[in-house]
TORKESE-105844 format. One line per 4 residues: number of its first residue (from 1); their letters; for each residue x, y, z of N, C-alpha, C. Coordinates in steps of 0.02 Angstrom, whole numbers, padded with zeros to 5 digits. Layout:
N
NUM> a> X,Y,Z,X,Y,Z,X,Y,Z ~ ... .
//
This chain:
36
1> xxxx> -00042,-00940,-00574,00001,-00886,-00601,-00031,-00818,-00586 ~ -00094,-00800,-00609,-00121,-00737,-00597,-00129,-00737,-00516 ~ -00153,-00764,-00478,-00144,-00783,-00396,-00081,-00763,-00382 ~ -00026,-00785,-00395,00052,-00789,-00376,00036,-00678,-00414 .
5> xxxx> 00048,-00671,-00435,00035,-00623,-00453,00026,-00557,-00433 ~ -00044,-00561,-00396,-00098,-00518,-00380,-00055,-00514,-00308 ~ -00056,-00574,-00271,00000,-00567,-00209,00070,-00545,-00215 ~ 00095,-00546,-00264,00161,-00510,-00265,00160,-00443,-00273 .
9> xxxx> 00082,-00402,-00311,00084,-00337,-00320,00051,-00324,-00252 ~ 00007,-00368,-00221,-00012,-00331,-00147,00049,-00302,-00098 ~ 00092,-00378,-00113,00125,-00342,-00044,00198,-00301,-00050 ~ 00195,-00305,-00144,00216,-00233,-00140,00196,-00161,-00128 .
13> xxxx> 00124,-00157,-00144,00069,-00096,-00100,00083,-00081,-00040 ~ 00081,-00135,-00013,00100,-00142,00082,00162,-00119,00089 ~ 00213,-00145,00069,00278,-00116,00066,00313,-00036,00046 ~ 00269,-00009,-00005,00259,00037,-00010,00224,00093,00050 .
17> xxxx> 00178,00070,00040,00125,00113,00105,00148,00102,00172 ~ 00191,00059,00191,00224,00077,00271,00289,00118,00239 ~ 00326,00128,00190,00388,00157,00180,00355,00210,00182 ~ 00301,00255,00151,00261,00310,00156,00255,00342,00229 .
21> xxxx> 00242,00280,00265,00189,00291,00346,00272,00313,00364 ~ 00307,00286,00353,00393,00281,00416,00401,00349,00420 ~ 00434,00367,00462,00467,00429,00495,00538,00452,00445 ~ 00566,00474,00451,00627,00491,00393,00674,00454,00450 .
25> xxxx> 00672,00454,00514,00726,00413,00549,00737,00350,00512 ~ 00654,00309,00526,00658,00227,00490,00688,00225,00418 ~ 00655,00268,00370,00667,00273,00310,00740,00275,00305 ~ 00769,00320,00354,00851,00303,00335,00885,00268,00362 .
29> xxxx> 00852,00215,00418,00895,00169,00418,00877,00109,00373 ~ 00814,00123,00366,00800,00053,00325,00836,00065,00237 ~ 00874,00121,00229,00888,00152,00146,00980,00112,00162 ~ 00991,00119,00239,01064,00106,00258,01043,00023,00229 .
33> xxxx> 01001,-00010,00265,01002,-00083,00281,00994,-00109,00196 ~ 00952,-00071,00156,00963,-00088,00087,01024,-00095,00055 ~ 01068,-00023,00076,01113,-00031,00039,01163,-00096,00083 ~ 01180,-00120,00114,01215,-00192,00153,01228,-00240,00116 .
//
């Protein structure tokens, strides 16, 4: 459980920190592909 966890908050970090790194191009297509 704490394992299952700790990996679900990592690779929300990761997920975060490339949405940071993206260009505003990616960011808005990837904001289009969310909303789908």
């Amino acid at each position: 459980m704490i394992v299952y966890l700790a990996y679900t908050i990592r690779v929300d970090a990761i997920r975060i920190i490339s949405m940071r790194r993206a260009s505003k191009k990616e960011r808005k297509i990837y904001e289009e592909y969310l909303q789908d």
